[in-house]
C-alpha positions as CSV (number, residue, x, y, z in Angstrom):
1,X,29.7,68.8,25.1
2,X,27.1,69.0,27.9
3,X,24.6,72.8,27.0
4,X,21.3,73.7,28.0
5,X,19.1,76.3,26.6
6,X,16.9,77.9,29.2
7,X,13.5,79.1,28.7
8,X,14.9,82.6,28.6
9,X,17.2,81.6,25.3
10,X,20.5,81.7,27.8
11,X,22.9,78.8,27.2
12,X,24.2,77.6,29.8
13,X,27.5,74.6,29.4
14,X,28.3,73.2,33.1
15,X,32.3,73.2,33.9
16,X,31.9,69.1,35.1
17,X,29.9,67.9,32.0
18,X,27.4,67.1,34.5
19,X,23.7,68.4,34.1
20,X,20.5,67.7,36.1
21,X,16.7,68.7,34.9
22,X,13.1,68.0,36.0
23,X,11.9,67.5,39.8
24,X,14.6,65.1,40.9
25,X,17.3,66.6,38.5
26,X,18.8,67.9,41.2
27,X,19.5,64.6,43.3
28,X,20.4,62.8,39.5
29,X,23.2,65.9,39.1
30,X,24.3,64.7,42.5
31,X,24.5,61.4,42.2
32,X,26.1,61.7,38.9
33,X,29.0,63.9,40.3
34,X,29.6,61.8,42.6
35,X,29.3,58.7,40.6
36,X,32.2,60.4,37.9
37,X,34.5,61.5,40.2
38,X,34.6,58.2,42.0
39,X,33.8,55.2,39.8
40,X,34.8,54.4,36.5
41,X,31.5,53.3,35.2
42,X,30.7,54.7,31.2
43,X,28.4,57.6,30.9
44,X,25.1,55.4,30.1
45,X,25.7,53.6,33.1
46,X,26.5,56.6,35.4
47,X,23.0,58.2,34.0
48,X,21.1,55.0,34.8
49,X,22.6,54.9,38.0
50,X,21.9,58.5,39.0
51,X,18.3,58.3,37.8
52,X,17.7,55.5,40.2
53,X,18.8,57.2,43.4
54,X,16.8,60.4,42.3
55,X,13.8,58.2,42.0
56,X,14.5,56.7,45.3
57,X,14.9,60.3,47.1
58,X,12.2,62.6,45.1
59,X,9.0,61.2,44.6
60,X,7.7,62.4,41.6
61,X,10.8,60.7,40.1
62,X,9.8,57.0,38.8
63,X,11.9,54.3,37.7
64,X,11.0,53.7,34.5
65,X,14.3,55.1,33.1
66,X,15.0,54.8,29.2
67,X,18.6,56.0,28.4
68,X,19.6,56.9,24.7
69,X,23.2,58.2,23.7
70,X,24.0,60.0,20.7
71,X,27.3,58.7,18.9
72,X,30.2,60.7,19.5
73,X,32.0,61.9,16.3
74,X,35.7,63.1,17.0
């Protein structure tokens, strides 16, 4: 499960699993949408991915991108 907490104490779960924060966060959700619905890349890859176009569109977005995933229990 994908939730934010806002600054206000909202949360907020996003109905694609998909969620973008920070300056670029915008063109990383974007990317990653896009990225989902059309590839079949795994989620570390798809995040990577999506960070590098942000950084390549907004420019206080950098490339020095360090991914960590949590282990999924089921």
């Amino acid at each position: 499960h994908t939730l934010l907490l806002t600054g206000n104490g909202d949360v907020l779960q996003p109905n694609d699993g998909v969620m973008g924060i920070g300056s670029g966060g915008q063109y990383a959700m974007a990317a990653a949408r896009a990225l989902t619905a059309h590839s079949s890349l795994d989620a570390g890859t798809i995040v990577r991915k999506s960070l590098e176009i942000a950084a390549g569109i907004d420019i206080y977005t950098n490339t020095n991108i360090l991914v960590e995933e949590m282990p999924c229990q089921s």
